[in-house]
DSSP file (Angstrom, degrees, kcal/mol; ACC not computed):
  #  RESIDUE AA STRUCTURE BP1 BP2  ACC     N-H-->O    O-->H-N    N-H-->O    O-->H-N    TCO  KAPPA ALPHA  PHI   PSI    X-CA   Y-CA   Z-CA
    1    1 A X    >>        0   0    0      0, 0.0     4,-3.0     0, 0.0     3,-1.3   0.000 360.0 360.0 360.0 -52.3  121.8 -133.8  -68.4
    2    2 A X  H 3>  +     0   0    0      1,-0.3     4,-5.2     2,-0.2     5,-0.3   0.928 360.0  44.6 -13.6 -79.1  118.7 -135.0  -66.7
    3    3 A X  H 3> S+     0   0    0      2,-0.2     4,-1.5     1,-0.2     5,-0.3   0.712 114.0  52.5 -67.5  -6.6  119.0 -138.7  -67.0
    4    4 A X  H <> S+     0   0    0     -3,-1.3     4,-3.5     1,-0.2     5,-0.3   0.873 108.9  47.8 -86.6 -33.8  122.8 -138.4  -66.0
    5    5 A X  H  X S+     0   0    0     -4,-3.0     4,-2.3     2,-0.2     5,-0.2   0.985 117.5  46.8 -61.4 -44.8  121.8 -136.5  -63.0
    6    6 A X  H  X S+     0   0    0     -4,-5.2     4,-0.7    -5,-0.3    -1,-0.2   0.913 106.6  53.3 -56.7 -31.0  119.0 -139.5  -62.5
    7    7 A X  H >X S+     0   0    0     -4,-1.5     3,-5.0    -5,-0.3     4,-2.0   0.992 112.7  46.9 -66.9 -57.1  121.2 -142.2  -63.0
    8    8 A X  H >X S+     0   0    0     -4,-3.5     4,-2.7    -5,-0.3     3,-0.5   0.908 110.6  49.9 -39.1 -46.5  123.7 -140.8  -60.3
    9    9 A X  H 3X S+     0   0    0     -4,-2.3     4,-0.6    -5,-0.3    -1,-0.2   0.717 112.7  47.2 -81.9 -14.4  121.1 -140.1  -57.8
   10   10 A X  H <X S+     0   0    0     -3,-5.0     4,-1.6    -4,-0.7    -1,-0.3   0.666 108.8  55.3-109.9  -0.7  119.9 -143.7  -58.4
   11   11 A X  H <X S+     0   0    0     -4,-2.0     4,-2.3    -3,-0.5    -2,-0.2   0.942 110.2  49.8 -59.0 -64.6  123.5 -145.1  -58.1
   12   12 A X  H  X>S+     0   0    0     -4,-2.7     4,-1.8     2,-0.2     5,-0.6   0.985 109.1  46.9 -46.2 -69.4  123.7 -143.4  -54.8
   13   13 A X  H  X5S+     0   0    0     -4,-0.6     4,-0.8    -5,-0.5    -1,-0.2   0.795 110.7  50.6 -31.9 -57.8  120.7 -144.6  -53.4
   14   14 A X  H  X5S+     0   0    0     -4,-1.6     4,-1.5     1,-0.2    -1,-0.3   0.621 109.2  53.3 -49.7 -29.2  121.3 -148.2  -54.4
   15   15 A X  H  <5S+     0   0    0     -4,-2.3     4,-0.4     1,-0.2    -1,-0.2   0.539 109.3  54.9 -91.2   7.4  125.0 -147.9  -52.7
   16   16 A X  H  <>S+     0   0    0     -4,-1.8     5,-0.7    -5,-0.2     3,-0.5   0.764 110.4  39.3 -88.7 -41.4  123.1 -146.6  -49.5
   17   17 A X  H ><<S+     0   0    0     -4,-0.8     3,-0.9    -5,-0.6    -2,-0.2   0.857 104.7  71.9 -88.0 -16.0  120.8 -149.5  -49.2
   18   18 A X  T 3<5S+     0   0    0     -4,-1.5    -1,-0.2     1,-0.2    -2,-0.1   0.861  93.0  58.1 -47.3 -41.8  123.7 -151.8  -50.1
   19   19 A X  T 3 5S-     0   0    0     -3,-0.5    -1,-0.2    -4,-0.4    -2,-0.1   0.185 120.9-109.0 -51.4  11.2  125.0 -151.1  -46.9
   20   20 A X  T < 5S+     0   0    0     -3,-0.9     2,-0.9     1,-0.2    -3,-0.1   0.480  75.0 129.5  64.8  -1.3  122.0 -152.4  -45.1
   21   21 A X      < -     0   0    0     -5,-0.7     2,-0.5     1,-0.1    -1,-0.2  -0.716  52.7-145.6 -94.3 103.5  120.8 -149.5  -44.1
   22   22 A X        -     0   0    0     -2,-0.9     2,-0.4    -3,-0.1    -5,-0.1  -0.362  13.6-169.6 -76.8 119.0  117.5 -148.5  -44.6
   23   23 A X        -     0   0    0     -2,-0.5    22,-0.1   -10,-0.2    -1,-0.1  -0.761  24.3-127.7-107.9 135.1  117.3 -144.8  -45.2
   24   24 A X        -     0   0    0     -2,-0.4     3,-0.2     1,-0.1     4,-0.1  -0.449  22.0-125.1 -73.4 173.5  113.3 -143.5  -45.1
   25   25 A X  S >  S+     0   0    0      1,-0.3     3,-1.2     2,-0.1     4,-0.3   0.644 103.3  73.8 -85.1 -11.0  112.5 -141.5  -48.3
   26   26 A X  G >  S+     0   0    0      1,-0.2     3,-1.4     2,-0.2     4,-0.4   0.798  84.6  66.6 -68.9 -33.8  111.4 -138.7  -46.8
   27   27 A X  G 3> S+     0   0    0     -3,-0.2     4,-2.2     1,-0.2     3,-0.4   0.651  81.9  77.2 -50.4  -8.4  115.2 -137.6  -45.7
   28   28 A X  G <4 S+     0   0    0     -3,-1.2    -1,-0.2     1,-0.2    -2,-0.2   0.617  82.3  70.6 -94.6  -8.9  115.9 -137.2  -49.2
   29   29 A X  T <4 S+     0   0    0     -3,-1.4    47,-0.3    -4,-0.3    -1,-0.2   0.727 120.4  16.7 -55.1 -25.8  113.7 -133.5  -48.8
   30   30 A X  T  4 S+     0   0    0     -4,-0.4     2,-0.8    -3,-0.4    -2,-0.2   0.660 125.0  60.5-130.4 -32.2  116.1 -132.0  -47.0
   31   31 A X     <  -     0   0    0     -4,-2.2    -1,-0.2     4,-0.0     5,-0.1  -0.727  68.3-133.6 -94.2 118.8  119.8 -134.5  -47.6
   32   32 A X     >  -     0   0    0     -2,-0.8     4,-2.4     1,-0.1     3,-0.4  -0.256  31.5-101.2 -42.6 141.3  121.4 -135.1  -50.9
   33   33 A X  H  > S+     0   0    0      1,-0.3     4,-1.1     2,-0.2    -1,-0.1   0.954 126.2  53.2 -26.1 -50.9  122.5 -138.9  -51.8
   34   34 A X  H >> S+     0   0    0      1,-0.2     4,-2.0     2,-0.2     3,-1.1   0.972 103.8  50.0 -78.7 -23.3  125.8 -138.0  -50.9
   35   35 A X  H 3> S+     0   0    0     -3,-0.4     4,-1.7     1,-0.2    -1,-0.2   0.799 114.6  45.9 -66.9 -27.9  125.1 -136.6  -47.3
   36   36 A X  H 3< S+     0   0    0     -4,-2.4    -1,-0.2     2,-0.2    -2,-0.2   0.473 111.1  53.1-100.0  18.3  123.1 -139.8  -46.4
   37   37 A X  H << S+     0   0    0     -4,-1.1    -2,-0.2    -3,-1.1    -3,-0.1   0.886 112.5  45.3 -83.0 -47.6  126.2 -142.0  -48.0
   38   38 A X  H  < S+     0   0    0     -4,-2.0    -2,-0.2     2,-0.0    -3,-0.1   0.957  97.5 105.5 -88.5 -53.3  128.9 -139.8  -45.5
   39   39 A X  S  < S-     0   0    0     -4,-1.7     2,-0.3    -5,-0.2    -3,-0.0   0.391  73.9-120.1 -34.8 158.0  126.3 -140.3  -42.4
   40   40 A X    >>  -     0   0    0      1,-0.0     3,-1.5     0, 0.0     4,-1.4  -0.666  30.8-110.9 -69.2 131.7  127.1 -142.9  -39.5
   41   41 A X  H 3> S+     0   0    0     -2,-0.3     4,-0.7     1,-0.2    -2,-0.1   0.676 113.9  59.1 -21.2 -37.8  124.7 -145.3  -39.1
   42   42 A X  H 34 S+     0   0    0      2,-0.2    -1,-0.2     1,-0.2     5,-0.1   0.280 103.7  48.7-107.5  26.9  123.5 -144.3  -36.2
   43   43 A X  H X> S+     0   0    0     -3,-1.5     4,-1.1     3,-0.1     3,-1.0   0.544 107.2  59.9-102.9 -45.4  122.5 -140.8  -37.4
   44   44 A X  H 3< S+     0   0    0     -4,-1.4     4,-0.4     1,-0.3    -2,-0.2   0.792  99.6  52.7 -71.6 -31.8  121.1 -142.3  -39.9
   45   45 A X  T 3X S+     0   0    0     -4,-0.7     4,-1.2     2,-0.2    -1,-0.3   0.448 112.3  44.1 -89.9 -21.3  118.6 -144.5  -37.5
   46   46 A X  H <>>S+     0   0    0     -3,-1.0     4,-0.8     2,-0.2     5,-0.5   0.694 107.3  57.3-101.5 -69.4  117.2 -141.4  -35.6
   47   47 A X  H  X5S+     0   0    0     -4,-1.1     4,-0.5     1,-0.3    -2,-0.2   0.809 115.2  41.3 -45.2 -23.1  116.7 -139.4  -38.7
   48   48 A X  H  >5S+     0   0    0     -5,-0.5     4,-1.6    -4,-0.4    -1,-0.3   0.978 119.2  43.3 -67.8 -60.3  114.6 -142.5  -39.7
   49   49 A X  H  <5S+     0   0    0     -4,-1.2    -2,-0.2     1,-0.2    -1,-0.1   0.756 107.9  55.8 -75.3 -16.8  113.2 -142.7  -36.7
   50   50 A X  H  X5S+     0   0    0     -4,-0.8     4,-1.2     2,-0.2     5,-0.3   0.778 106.1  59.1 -45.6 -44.9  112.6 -138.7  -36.1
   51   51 A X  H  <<S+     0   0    0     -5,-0.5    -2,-0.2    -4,-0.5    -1,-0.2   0.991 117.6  28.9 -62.3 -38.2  110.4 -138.8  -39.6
   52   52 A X  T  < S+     0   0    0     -4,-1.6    -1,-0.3     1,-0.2    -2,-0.2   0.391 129.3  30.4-131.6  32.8  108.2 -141.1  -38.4
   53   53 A X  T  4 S+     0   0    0     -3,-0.1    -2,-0.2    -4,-0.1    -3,-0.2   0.363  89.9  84.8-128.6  10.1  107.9 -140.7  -34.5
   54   54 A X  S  < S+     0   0    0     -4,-1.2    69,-2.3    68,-0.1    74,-0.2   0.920  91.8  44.0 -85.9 -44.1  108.5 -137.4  -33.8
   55   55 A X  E     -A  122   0A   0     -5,-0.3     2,-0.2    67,-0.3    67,-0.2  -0.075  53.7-158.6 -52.4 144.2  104.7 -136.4  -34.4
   56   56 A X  E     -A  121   0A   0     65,-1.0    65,-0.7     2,-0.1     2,-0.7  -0.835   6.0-158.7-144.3 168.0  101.6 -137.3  -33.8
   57   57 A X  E     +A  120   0A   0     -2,-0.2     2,-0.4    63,-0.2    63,-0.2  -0.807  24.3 160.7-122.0 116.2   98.3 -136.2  -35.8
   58   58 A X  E     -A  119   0A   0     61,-2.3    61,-3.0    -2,-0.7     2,-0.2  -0.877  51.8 -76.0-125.0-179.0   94.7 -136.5  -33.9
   59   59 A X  E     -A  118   0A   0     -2,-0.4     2,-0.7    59,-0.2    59,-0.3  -0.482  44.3-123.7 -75.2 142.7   91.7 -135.0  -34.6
   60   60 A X        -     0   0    0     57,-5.0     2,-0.3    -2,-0.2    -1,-0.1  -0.722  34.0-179.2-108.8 113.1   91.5 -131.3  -33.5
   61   61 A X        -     0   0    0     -2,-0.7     3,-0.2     3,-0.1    56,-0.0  -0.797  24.0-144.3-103.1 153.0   88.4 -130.8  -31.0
   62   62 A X  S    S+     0   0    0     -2,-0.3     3,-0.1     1,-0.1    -1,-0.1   0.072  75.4 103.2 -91.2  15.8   87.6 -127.3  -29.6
   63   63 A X  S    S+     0   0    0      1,-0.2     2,-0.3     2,-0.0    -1,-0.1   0.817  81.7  33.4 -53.8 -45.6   86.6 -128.6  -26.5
   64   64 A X  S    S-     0   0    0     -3,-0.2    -1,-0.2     0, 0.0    -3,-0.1  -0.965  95.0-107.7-116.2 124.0   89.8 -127.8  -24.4
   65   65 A X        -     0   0    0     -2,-0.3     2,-0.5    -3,-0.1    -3,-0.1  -0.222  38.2-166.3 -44.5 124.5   91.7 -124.5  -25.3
   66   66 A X        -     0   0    0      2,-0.0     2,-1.0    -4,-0.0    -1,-0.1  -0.878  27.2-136.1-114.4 161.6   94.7 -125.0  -26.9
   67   67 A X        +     0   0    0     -2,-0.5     2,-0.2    44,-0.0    43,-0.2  -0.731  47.6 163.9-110.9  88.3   98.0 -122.7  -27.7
   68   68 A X        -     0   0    0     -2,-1.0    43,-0.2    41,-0.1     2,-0.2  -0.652  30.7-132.5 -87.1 157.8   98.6 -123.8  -31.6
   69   69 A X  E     -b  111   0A   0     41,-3.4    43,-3.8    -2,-0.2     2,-0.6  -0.469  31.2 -99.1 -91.5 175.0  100.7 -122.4  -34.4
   70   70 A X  E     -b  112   0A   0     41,-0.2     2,-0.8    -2,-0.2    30,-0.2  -0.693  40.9-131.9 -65.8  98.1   99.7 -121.9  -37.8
   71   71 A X        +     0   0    0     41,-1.9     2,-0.2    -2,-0.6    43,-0.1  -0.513  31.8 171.1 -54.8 110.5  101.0 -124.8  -40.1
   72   72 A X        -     0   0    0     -2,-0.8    28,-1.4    41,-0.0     2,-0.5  -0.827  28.8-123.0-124.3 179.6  102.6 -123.9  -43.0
   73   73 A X  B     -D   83   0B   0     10,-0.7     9,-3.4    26,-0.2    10,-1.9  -0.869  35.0-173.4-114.9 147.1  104.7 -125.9  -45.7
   74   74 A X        -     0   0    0     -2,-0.5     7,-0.1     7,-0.3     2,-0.1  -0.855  33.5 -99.8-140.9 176.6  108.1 -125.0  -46.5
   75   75 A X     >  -     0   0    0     -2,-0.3     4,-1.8     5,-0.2     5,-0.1  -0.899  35.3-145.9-101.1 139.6  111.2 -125.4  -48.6
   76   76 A X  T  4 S+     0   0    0    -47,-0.3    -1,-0.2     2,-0.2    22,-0.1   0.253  89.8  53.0 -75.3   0.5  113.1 -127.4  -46.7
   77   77 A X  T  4 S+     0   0    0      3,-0.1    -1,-0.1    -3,-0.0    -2,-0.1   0.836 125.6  21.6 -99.2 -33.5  116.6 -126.0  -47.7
   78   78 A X  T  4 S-     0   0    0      2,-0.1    -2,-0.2     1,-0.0     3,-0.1   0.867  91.1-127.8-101.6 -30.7  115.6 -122.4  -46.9
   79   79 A X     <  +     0   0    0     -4,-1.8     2,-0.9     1,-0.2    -3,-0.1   0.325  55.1 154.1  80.2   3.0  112.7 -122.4  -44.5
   80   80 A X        -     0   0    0     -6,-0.1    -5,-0.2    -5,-0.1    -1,-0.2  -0.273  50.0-120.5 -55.5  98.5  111.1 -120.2  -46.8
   81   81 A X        +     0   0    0     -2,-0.9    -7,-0.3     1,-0.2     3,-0.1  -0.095  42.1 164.0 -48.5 135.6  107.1 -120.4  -46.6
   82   82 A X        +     0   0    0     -9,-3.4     2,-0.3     1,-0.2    -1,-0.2   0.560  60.5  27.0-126.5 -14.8  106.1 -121.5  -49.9
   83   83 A X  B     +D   73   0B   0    -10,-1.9   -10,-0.7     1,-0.1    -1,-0.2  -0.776  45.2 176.3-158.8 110.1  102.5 -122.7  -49.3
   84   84 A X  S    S+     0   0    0     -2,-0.3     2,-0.5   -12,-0.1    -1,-0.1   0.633  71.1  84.7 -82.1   1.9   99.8 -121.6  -46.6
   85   85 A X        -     0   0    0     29,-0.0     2,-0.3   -12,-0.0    -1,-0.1  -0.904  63.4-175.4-120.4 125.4   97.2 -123.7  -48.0
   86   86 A X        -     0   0    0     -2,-0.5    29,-0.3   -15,-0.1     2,-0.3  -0.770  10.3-162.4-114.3 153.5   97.7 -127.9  -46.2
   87   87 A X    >>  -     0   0    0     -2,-0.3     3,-1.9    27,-0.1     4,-0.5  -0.840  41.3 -99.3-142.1 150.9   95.1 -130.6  -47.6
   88   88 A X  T 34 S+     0   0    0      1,-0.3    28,-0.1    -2,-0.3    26,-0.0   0.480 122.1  62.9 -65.6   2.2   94.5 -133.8  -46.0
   89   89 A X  T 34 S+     0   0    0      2,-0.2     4,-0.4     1,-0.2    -1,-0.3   0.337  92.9  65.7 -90.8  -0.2   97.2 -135.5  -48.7
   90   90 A X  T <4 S+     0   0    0     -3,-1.9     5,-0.3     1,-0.2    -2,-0.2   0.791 104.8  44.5 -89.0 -20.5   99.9 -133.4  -47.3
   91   91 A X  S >< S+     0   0    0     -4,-0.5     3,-0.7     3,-0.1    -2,-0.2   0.219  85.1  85.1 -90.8  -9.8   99.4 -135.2  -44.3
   92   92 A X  T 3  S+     0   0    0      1,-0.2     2,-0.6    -3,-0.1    -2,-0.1   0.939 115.6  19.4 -70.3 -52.5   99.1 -139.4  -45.2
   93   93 A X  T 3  S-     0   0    0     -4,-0.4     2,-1.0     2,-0.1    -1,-0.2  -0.593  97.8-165.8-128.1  81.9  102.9 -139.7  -45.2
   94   94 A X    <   -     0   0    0     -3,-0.7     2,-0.3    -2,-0.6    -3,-0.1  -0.400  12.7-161.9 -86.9 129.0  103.6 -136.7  -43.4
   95   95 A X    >   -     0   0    0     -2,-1.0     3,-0.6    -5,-0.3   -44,-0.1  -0.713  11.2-152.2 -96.5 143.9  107.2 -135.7  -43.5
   96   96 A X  G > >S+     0   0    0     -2,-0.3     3,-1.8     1,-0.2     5,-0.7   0.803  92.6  62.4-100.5 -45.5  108.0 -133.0  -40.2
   97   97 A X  G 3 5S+     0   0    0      1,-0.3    -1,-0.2     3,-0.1    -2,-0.1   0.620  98.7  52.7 -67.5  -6.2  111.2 -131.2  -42.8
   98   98 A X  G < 5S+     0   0    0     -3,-0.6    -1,-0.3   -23,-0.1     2,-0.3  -0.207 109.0  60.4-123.3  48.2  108.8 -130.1  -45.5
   99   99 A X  T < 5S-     0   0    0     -3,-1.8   -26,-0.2   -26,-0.2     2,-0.2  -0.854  89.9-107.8-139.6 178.1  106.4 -128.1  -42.8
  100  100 A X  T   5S+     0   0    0    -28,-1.4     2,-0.5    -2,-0.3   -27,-0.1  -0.268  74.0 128.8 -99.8  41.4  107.0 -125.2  -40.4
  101  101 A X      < -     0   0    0     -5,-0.7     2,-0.3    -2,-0.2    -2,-0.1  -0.794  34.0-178.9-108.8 137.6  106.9 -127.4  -37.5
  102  102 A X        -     0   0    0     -2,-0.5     2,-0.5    20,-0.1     7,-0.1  -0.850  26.5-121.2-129.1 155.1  109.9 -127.2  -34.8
  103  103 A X        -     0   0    0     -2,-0.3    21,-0.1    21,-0.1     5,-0.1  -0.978  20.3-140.1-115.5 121.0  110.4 -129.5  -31.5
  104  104 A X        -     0   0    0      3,-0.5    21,-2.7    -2,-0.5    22,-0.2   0.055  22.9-116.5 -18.8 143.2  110.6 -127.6  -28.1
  105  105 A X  S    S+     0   0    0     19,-0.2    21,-1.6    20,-0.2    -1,-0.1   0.830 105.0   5.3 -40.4 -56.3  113.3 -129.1  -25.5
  106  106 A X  S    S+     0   0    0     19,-0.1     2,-0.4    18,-0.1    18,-0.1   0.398 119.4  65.1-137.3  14.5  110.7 -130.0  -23.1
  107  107 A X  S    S-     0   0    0     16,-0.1    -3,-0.5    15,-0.0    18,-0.3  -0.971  74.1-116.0-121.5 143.0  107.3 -129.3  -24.3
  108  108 A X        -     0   0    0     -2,-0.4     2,-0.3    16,-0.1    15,-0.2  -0.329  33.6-143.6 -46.3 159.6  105.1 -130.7  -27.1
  109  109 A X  E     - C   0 122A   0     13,-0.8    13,-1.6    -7,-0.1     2,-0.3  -0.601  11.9-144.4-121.0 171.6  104.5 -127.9  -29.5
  110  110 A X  E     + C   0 121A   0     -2,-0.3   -41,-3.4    11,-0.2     2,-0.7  -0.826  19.3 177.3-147.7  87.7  100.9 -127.9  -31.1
  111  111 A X  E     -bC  69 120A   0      9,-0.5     9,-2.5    -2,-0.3     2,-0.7  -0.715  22.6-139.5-111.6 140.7  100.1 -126.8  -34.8
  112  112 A X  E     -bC  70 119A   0    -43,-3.8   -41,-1.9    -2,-0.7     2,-0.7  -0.802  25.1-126.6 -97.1 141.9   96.7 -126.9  -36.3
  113  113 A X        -     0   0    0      5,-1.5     2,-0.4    -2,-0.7     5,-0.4  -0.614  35.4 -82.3 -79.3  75.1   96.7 -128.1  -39.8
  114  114 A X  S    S-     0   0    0     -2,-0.7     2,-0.4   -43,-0.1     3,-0.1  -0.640  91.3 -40.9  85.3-132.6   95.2 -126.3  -42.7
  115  115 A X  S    S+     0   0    0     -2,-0.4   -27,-0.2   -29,-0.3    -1,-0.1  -0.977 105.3 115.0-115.0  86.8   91.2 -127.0  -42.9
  116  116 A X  S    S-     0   0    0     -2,-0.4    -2,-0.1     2,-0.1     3,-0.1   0.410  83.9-125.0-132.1 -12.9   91.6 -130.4  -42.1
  117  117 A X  S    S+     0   0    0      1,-0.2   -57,-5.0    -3,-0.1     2,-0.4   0.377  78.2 126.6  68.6   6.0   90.0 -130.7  -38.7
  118  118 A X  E     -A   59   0A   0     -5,-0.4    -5,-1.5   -59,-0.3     2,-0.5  -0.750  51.4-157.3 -89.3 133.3   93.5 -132.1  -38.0
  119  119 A X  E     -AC  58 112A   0    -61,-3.0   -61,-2.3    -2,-0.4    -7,-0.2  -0.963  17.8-135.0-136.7 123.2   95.9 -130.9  -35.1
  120  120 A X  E     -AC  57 111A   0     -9,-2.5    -9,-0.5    -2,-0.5     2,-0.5  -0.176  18.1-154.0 -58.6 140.7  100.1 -131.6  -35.7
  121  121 A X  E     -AC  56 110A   0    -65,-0.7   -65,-1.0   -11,-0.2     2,-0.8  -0.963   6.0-164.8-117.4 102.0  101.7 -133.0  -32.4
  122  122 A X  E     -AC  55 109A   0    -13,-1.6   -13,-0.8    -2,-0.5   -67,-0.3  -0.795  10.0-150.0-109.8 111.9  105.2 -132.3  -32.2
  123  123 A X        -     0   0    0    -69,-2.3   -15,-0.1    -2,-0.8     2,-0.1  -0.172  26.9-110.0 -69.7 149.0  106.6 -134.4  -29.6
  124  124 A X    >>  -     0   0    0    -18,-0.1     3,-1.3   -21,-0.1     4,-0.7  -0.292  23.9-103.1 -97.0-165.7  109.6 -132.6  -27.8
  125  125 A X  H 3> S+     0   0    0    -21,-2.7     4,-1.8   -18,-0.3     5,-0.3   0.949 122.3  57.7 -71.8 -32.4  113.4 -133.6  -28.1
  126  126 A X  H 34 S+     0   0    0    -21,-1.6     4,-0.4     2,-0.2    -1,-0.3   0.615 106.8  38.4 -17.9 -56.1  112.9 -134.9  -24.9
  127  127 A X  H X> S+     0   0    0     -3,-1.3     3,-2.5     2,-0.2     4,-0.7   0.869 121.6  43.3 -82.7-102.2  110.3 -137.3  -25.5
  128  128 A X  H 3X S+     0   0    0     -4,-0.7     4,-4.2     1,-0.3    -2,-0.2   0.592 107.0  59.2 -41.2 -22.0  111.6 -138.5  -28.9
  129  129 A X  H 3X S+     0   0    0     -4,-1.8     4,-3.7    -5,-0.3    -1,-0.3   0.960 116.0  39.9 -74.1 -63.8  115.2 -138.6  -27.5
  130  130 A X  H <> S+     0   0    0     -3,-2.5     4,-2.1    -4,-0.4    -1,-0.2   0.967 116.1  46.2 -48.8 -66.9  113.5 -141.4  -24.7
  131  131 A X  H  X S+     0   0    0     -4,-0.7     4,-2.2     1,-0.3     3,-0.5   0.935 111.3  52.4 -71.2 -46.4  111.4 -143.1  -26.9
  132  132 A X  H  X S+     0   0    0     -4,-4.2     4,-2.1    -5,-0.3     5,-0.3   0.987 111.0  50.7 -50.6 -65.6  114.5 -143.3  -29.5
  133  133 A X  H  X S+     0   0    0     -4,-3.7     4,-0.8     1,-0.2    -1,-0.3   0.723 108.8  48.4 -50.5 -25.7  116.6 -144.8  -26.7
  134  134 A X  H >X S+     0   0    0     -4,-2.1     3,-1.7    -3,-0.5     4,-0.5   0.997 109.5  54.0 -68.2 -72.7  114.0 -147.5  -25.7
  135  135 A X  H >< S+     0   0    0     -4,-2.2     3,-2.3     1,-0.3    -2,-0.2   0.883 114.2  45.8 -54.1 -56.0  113.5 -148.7  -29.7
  136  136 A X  H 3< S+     0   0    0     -4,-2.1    -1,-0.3    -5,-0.3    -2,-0.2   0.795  97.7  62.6 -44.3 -41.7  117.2 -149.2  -29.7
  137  137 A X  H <<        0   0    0     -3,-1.7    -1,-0.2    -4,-0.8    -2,-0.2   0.551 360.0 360.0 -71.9 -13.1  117.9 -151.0  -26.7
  138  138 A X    <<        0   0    0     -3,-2.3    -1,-0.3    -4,-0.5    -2,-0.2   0.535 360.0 360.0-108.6 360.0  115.8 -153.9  -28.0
């Protein structure tokens, strides 16, 4: 049952990228093969570009006060917290759907990340919404 389920899932995949459309792998945390088959293209091109611009990660100084959240990791289908404890590998290709991190309308939001000396930048819909429309237009 396994390998039948694999073979599908890698049928799917391949008839996504057949289309030209490069879908990142990190959507596949929270969308099924068949949900990023039915998408538009151009859903498909800010959820790409949301995964890896929405964020940014700098080094977290105490210098200036900040108001951060707590990071936590979550299942992305439920929002359920599954894991309070973040390592700096949770964070090299970090995907925004498998964390507790949400984007504000018109503010950055701020979380600090585990013990990591790291602090999450979540740009708001504002910001990426801009920045989305500039990558496109060239």
């Amino acid at each position: 049952m396994k390998i039948k389920k694999l073979i599908f899932v890698i049928t799917m995949l391949f008839s996504i990228y057949s289309f030209g459309q490069r879908i990142d792998s990190r959507l596949s945390a929270v969308y099924s093969p068949e949900e990023l088959n039915s998408m538009n293209p151009n859903a498909i091109k800010y959820f790409n570009f949301y995964v890896k611009n929405s964020y940014r990660i700098v080094n977290f100084t105490t210098t200036k006060p900040i108001d951060y959240k707590i990071l936590y990791k979550i299942n992305p289908k439920t929002k359920e917290i599954i894991s309070e404890k973040i390592n700096y590998s949770d964070i090299v290709d970090f995907n925004p759907y498998l964390f507790s991190c949400e984007t504000a309308q018109d503010k950055a939001t701020y979380y600090k990340i585990g013990n990591t000396g790291k602090l999450l930048i979540m740009l708001s819909r504002e910001e990426i919404e801009k920045e989305f429309r500039n990558k496109t237009k060239k």
